[in-house]
PDB file of N, CA, C and O in Angstrom:
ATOM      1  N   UNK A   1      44.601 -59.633  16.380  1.00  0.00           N
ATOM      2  CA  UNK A   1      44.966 -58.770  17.476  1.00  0.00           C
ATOM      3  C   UNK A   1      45.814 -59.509  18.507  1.00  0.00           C
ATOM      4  O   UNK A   1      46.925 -59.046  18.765  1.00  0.00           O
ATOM      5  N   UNK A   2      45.418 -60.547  19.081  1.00  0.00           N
ATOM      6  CA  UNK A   2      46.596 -61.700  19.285  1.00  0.00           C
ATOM      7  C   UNK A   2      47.726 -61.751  19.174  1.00  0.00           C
ATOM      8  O   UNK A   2      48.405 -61.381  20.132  1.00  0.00           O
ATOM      9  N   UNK A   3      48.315 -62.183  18.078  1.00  0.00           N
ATOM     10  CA  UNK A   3      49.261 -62.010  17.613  1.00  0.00           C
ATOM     11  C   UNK A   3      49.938 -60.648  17.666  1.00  0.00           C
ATOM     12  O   UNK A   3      51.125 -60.828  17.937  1.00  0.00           O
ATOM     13  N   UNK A   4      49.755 -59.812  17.568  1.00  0.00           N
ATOM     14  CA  UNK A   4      50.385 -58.477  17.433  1.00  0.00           C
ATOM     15  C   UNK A   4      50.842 -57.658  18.613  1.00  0.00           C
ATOM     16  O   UNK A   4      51.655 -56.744  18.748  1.00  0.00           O
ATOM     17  N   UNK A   5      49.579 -58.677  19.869  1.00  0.00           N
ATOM     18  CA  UNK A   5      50.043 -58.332  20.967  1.00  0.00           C
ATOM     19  C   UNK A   5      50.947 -58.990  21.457  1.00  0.00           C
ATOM     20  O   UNK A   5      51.548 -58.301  22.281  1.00  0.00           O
ATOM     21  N   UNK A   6      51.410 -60.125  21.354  1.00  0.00           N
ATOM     22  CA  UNK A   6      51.907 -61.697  21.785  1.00  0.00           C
ATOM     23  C   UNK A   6      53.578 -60.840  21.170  1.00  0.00           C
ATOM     24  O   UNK A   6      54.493 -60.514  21.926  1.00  0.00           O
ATOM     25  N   UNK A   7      53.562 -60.636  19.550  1.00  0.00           N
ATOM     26  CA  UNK A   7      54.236 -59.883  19.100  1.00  0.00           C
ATOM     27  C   UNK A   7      55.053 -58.531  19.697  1.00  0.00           C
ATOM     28  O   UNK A   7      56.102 -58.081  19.235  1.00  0.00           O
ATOM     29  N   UNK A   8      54.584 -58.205  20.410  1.00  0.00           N
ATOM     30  CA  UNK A   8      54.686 -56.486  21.202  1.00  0.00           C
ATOM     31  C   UNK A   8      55.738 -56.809  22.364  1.00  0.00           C
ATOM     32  O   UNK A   8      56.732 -56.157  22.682  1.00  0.00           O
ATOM     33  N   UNK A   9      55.269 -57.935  22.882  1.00  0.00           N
ATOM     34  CA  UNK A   9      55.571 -58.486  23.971  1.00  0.00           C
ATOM     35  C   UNK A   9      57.289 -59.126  23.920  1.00  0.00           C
ATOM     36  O   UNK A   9      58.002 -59.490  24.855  1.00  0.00           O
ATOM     37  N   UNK A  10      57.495 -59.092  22.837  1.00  0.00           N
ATOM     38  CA  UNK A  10      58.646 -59.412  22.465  1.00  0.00           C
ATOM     39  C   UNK A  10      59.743 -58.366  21.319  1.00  0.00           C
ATOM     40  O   UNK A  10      60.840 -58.635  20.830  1.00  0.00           O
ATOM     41  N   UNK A  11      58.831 -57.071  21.192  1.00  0.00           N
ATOM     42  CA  UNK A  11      59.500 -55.949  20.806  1.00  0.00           C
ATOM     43  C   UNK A  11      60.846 -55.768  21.726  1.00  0.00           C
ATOM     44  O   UNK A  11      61.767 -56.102  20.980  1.00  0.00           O
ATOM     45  N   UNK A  12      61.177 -55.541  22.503  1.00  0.00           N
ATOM     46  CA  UNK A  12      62.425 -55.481  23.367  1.00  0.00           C
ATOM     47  C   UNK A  12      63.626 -56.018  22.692  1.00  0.00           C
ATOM     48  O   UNK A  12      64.592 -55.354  22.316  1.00  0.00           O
ATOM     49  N   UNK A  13      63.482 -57.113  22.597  1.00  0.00           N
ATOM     50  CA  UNK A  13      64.459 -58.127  22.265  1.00  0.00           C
ATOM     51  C   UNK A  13      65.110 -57.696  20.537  1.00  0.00           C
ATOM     52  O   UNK A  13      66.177 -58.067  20.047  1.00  0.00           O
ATOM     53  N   UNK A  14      63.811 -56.618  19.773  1.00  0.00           N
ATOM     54  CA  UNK A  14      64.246 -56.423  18.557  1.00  0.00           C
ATOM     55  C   UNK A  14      63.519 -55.544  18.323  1.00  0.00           C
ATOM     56  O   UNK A  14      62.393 -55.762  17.874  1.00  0.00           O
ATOM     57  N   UNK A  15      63.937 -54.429  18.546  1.00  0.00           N
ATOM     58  CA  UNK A  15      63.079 -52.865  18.602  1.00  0.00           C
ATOM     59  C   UNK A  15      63.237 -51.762  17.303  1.00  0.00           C
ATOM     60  O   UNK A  15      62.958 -50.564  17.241  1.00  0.00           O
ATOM     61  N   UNK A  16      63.990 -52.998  15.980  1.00  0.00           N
ATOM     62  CA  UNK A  16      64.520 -51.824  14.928  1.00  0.00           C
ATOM     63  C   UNK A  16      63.682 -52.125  13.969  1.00  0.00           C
ATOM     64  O   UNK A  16      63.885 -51.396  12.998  1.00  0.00           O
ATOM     65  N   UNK A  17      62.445 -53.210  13.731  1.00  0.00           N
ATOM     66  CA  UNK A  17      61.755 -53.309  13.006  1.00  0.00           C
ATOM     67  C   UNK A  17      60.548 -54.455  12.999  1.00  0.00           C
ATOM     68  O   UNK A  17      60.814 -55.556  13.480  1.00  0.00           O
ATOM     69  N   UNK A  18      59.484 -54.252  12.563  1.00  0.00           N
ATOM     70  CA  UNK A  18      58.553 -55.399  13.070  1.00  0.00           C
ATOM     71  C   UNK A  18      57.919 -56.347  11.903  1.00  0.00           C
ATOM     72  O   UNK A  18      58.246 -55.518  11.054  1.00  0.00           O
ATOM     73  N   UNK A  19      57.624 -56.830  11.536  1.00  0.00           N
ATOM     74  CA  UNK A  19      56.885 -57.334  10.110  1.00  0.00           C
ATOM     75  C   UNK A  19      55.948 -58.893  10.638  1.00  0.00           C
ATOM     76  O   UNK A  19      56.177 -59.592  11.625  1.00  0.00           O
ATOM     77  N   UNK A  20      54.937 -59.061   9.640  1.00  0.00           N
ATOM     78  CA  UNK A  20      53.497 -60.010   9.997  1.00  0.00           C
ATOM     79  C   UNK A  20      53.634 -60.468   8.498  1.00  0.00           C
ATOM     80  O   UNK A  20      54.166 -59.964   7.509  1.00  0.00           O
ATOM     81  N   UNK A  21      52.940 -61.628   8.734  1.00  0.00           N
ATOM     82  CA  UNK A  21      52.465 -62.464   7.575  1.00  0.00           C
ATOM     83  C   UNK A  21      51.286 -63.587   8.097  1.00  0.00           C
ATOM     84  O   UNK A  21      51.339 -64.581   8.822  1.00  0.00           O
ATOM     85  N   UNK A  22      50.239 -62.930   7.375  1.00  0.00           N
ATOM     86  CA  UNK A  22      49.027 -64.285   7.547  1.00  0.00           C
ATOM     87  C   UNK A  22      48.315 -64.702   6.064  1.00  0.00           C
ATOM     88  O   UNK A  22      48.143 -64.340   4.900  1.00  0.00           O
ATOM     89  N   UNK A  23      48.098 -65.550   6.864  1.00  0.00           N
ATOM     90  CA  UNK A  23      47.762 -66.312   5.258  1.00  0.00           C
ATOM     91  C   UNK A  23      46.642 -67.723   5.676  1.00  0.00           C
ATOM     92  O   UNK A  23      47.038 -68.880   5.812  1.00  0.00           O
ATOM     93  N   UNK A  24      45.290 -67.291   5.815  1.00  0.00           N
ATOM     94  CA  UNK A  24      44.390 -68.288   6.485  1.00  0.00           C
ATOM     95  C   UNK A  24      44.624 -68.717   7.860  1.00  0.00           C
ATOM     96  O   UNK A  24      44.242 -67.890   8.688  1.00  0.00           O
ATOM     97  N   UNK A  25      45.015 -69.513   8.216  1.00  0.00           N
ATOM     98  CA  UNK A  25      45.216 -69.995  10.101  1.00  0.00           C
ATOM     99  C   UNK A  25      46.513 -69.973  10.178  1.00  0.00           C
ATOM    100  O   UNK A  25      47.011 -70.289  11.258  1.00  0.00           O
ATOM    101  N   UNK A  26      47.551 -69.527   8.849  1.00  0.00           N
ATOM    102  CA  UNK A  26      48.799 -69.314   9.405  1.00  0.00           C
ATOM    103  C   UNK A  26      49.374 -67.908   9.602  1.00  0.00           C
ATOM    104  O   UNK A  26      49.060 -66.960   8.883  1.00  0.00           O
ATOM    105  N   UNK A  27      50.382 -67.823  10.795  1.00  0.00           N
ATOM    106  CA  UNK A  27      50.933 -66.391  11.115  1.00  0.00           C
ATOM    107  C   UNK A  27      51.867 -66.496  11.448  1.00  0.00           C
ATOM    108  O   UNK A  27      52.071 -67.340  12.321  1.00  0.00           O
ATOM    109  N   UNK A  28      53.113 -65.584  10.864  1.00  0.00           N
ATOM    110  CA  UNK A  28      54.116 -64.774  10.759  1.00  0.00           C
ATOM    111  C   UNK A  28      54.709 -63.968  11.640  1.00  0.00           C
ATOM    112  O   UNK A  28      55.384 -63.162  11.000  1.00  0.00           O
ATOM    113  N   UNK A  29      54.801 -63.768  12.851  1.00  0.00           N
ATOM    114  CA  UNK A  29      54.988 -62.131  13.501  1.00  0.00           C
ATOM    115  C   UNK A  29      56.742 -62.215  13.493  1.00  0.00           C
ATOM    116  O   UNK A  29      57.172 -63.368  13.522  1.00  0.00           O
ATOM    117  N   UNK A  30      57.604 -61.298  13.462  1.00  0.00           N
ATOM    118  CA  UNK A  30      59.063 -61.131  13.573  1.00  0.00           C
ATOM    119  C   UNK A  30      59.030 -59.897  14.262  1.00  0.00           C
ATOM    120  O   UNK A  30      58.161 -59.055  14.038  1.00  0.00           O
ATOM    121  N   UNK A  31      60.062 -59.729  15.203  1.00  0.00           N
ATOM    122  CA  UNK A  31      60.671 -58.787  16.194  1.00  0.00           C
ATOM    123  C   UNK A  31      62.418 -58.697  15.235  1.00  0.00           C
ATOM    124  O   UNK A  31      62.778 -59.805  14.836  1.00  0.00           O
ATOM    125  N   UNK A  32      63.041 -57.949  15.022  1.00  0.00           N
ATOM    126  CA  UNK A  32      63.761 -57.567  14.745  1.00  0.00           C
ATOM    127  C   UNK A  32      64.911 -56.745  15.438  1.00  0.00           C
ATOM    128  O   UNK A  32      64.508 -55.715  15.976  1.00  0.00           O
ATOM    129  N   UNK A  33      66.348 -57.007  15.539  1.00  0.00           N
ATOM    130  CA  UNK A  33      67.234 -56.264  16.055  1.00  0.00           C
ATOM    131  C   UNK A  33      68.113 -56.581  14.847  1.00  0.00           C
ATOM    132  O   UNK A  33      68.328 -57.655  14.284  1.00  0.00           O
ATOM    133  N   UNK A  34      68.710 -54.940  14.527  1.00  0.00           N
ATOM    134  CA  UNK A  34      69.049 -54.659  13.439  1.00  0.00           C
ATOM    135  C   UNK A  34      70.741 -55.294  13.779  1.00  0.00           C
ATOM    136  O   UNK A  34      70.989 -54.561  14.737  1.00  0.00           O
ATOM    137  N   UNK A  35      71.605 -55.881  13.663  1.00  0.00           N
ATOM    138  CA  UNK A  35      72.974 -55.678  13.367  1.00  0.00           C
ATOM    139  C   UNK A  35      73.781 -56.028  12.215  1.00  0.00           C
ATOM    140  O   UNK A  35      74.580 -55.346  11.574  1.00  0.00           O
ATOM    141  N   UNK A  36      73.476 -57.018  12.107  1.00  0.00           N
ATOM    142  CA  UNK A  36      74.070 -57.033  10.217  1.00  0.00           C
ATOM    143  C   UNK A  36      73.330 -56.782   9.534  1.00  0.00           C
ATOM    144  O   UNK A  36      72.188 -57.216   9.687  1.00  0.00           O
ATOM    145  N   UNK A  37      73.680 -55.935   8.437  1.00  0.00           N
ATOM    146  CA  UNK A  37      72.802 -55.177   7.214  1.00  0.00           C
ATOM    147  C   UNK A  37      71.206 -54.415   7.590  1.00  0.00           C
ATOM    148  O   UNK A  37      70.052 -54.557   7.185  1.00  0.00           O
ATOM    149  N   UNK A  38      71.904 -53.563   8.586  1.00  0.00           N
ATOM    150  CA  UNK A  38      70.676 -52.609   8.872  1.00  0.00           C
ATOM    151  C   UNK A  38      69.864 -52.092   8.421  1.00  0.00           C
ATOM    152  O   UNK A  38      68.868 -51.855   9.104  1.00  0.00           O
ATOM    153  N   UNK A  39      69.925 -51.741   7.244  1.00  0.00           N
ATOM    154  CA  UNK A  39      69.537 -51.121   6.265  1.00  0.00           C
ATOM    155  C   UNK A  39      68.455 -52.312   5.068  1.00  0.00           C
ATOM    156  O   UNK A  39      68.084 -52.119   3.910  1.00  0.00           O
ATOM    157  N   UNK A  40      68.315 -53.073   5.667  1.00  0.00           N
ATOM    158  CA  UNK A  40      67.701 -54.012   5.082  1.00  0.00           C
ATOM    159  C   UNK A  40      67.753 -55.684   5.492  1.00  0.00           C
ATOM    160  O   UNK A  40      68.780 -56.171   5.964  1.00  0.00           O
ATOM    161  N   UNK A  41      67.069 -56.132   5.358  1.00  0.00           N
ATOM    162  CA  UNK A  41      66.652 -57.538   5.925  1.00  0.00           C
ATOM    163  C   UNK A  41      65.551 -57.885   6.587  1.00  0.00           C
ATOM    164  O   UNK A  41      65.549 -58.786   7.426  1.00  0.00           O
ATOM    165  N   UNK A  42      64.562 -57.223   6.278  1.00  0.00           N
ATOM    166  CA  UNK A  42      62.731 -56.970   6.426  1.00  0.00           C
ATOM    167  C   UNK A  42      62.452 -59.034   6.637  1.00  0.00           C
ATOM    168  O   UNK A  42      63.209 -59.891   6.180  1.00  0.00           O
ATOM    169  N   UNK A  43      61.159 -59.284   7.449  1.00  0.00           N
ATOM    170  CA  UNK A  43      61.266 -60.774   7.418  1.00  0.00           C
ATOM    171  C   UNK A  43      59.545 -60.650   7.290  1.00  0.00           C
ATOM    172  O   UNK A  43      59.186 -59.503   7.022  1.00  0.00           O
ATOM    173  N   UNK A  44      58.721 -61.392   7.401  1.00  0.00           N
ATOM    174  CA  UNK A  44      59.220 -62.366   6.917  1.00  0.00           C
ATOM    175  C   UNK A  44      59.976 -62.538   5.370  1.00  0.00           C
ATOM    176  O   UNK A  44      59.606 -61.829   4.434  1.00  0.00           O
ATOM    177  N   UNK A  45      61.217 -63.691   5.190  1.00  0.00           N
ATOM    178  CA  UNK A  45      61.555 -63.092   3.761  1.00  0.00           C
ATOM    179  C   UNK A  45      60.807 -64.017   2.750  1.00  0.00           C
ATOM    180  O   UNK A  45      59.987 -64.879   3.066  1.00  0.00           O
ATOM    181  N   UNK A  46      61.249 -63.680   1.380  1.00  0.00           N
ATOM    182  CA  UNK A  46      59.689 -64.463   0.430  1.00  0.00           C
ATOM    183  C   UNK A  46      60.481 -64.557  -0.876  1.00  0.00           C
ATOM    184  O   UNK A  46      61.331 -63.762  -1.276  1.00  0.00           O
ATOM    185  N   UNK A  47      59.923 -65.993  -1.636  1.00  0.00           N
ATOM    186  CA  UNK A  47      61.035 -65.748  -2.716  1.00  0.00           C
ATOM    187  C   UNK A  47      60.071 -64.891  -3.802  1.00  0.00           C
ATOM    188  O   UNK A  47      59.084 -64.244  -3.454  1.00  0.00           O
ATOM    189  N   UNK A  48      60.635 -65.038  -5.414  1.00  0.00           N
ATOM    190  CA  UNK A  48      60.395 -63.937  -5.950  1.00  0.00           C
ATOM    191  C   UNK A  48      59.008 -63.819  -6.401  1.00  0.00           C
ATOM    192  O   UNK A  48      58.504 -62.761  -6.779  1.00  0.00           O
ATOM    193  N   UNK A  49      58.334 -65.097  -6.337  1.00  0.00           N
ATOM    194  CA  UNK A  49      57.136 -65.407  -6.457  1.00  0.00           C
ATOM    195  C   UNK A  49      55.916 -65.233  -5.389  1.00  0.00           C
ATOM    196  O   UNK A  49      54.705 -65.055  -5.526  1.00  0.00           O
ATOM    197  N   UNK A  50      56.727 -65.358  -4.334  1.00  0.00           N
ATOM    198  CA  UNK A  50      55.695 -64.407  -2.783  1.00  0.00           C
ATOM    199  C   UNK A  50      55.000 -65.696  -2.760  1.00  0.00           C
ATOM    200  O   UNK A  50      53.891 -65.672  -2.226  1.00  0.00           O
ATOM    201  N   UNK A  51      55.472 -66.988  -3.296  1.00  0.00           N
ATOM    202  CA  UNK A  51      54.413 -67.934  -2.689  1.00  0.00           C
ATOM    203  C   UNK A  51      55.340 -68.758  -1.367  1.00  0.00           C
ATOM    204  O   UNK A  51      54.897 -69.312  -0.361  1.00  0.00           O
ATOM    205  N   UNK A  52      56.504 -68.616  -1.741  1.00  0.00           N
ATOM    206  CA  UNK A  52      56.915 -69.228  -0.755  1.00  0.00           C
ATOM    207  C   UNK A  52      57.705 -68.535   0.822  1.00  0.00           C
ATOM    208  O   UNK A  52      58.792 -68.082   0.463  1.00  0.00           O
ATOM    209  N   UNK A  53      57.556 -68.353   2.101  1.00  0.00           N
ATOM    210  CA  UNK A  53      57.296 -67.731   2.997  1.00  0.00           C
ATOM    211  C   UNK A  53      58.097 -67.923   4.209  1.00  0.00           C
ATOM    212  O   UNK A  53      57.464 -68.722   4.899  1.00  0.00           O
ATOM    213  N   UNK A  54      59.565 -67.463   5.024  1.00  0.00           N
ATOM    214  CA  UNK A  54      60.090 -67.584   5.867  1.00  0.00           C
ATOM    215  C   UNK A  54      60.465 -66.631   6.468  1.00  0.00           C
ATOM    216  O   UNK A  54      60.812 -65.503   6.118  1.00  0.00           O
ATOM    217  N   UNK A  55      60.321 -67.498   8.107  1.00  0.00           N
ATOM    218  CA  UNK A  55      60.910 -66.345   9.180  1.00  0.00           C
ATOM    219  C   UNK A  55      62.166 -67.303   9.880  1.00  0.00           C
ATOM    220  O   UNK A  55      62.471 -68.482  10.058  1.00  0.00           O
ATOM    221  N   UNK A  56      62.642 -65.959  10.130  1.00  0.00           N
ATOM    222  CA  UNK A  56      63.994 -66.569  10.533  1.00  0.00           C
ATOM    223  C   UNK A  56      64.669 -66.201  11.386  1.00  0.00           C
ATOM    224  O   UNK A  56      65.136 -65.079  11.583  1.00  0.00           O
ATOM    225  N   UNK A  57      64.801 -67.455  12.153  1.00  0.00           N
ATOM    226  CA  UNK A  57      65.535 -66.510  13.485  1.00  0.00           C
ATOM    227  C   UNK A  57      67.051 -66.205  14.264  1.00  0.00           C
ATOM    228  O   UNK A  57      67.484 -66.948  15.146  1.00  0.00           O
ATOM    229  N   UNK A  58      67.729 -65.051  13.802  1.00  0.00           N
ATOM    230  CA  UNK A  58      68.891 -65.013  13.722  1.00  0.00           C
ATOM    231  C   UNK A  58      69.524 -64.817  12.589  1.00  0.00           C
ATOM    232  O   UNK A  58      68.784 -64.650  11.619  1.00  0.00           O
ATOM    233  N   UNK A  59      70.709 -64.781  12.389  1.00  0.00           N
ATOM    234  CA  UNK A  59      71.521 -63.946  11.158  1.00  0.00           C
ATOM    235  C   UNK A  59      71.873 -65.567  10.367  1.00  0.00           C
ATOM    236  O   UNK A  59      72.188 -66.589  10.978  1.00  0.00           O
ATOM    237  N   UNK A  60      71.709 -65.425   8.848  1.00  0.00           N
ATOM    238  CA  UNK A  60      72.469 -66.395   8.082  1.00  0.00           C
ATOM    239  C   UNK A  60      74.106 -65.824   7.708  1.00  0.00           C
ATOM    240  O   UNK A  60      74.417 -64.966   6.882  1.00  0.00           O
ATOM    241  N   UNK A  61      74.652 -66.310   8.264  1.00  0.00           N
ATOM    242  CA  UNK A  61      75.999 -66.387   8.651  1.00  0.00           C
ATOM    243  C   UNK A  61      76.830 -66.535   7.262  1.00  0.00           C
ATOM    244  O   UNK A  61      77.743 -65.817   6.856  1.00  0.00           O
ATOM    245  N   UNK A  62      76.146 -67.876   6.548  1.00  0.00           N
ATOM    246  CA  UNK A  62      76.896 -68.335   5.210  1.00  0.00           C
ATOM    247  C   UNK A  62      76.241 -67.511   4.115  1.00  0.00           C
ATOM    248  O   UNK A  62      76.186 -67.919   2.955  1.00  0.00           O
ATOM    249  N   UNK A  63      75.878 -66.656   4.399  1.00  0.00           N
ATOM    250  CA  UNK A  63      74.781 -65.979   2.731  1.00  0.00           C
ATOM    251  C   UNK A  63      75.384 -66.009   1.786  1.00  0.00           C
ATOM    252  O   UNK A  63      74.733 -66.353   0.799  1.00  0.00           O
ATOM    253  N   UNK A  64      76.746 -65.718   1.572  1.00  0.00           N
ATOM    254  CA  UNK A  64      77.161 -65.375   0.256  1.00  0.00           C
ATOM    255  C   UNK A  64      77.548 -66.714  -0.148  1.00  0.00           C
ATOM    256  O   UNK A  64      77.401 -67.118  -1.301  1.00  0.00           O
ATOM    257  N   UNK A  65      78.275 -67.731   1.245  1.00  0.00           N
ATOM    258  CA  UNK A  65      78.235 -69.252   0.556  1.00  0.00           C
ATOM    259  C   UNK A  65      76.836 -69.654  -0.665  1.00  0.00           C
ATOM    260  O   UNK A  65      76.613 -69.878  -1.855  1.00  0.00           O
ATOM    261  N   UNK A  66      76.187 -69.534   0.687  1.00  0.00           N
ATOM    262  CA  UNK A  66      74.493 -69.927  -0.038  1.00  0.00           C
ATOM    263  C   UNK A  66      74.304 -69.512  -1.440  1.00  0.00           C
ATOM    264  O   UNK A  66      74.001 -70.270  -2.361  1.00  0.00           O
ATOM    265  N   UNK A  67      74.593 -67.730  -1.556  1.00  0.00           N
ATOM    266  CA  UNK A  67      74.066 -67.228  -2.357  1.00  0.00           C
ATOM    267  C   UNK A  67      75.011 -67.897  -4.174  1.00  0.00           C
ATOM    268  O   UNK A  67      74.534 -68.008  -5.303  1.00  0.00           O
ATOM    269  N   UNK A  68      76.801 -68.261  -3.508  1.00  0.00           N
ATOM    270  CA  UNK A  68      77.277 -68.558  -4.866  1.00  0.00           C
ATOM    271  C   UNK A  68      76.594 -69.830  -5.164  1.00  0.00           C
ATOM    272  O   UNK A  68      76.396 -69.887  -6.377  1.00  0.00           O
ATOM    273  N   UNK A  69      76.211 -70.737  -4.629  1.00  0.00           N
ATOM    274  CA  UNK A  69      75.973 -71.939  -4.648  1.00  0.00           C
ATOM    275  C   UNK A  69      74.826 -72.080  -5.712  1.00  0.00           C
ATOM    276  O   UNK A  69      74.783 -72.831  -6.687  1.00  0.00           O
ATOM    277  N   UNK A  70      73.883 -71.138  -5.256  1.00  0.00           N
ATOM    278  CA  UNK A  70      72.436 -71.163  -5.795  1.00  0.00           C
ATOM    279  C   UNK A  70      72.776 -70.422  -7.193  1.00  0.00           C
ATOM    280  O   UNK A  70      72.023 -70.733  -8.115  1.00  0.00           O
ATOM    281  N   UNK A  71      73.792 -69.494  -7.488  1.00  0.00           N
ATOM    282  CA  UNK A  71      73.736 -69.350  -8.549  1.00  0.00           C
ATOM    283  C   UNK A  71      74.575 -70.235  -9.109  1.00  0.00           C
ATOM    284  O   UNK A  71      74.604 -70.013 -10.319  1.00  0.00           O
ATOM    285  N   UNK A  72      75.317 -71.188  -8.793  1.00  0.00           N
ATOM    286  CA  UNK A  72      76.217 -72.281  -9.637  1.00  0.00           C
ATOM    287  C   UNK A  72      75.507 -72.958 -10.494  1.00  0.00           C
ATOM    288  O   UNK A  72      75.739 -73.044 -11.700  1.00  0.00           O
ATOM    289  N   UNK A  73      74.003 -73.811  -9.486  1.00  0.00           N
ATOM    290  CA  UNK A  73      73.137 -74.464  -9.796  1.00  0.00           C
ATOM    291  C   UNK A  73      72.304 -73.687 -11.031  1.00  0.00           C
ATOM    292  O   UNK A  73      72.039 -74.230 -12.103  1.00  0.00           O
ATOM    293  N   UNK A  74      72.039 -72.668 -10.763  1.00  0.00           N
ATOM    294  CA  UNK A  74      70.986 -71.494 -11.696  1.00  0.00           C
ATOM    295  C   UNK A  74      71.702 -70.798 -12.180  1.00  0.00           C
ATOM    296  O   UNK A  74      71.209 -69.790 -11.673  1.00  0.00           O
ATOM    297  N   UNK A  75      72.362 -70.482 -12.665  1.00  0.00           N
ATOM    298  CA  UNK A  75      73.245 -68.968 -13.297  1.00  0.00           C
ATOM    299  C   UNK A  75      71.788 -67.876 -13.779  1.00  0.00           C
ATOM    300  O   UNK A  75      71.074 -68.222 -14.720  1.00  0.00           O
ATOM    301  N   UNK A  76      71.577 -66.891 -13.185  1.00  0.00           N
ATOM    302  CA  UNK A  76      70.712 -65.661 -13.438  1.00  0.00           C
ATOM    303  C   UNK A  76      69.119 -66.295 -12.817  1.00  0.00           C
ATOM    304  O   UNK A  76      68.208 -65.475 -12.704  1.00  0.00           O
ATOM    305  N   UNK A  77      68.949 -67.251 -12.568  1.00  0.00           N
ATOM    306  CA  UNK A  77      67.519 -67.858 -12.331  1.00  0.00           C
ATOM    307  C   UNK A  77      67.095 -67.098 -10.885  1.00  0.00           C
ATOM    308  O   UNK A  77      65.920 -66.791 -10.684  1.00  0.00           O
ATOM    309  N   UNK A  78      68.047 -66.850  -9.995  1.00  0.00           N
ATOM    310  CA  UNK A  78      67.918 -66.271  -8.575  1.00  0.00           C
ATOM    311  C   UNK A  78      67.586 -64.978  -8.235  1.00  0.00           C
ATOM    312  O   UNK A  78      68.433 -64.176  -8.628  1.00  0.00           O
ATOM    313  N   UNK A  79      66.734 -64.528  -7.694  1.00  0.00           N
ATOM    314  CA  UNK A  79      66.942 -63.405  -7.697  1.00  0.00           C
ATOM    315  C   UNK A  79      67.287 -62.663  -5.842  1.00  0.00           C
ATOM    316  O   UNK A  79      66.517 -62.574  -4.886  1.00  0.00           O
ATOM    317  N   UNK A  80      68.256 -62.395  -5.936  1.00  0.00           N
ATOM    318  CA  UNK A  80      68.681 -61.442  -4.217  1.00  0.00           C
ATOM    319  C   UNK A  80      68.248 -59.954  -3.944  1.00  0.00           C
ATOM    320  O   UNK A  80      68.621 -58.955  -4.558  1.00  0.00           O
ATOM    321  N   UNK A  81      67.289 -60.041  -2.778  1.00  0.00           N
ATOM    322  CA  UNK A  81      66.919 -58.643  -2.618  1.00  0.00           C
ATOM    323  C   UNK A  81      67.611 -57.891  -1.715  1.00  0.00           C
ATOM    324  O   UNK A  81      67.715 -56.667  -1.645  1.00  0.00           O
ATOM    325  N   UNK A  82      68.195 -58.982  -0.851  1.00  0.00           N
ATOM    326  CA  UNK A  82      69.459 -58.431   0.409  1.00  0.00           C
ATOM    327  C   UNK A  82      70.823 -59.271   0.294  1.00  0.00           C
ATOM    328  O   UNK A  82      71.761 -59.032   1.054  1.00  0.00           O
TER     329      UNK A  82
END
């Protein structure tokens, strides 16, 4: 409950979507303001296995750098949900 309030408290700043992640004594909260890719970019984000767990703050700028890169290294091993 903490958290969600602590969380609330910072709705303003990003009022287009909210998302939590706990996992034993660790927690997650994200405030969200939608401007690049509105329509998607939910946080915290998770790879395809859901074991591994990030929040992030602010827009990744280089994604598609990132994204050719990772498939150079992997060809099909990656998987992109946004």
């Amino acid at each position: 409950k903490e958290v969600v309030d602590a969380a609330k408290l910072l709705r303003h700043r990003g009022p287009d979507w909210s998302g939590m992640y706990c996992h034993g004594d660790a927690i997650i909260a994200h405030e969200r303001l939608a401007i690049v890719d509105p329509e998607s970019g939910d946080q915290p984000l998770y790879n395809v296995n859901r074991d591994l767990v990030l929040g992030v703050n602010g827009e990744i700028y280089n994604h598609l750098d990132l994204r050719e890169q990772l498939e150079a290294r992997a060809p099909g091993k990656h998987q992109f949900l946004t």
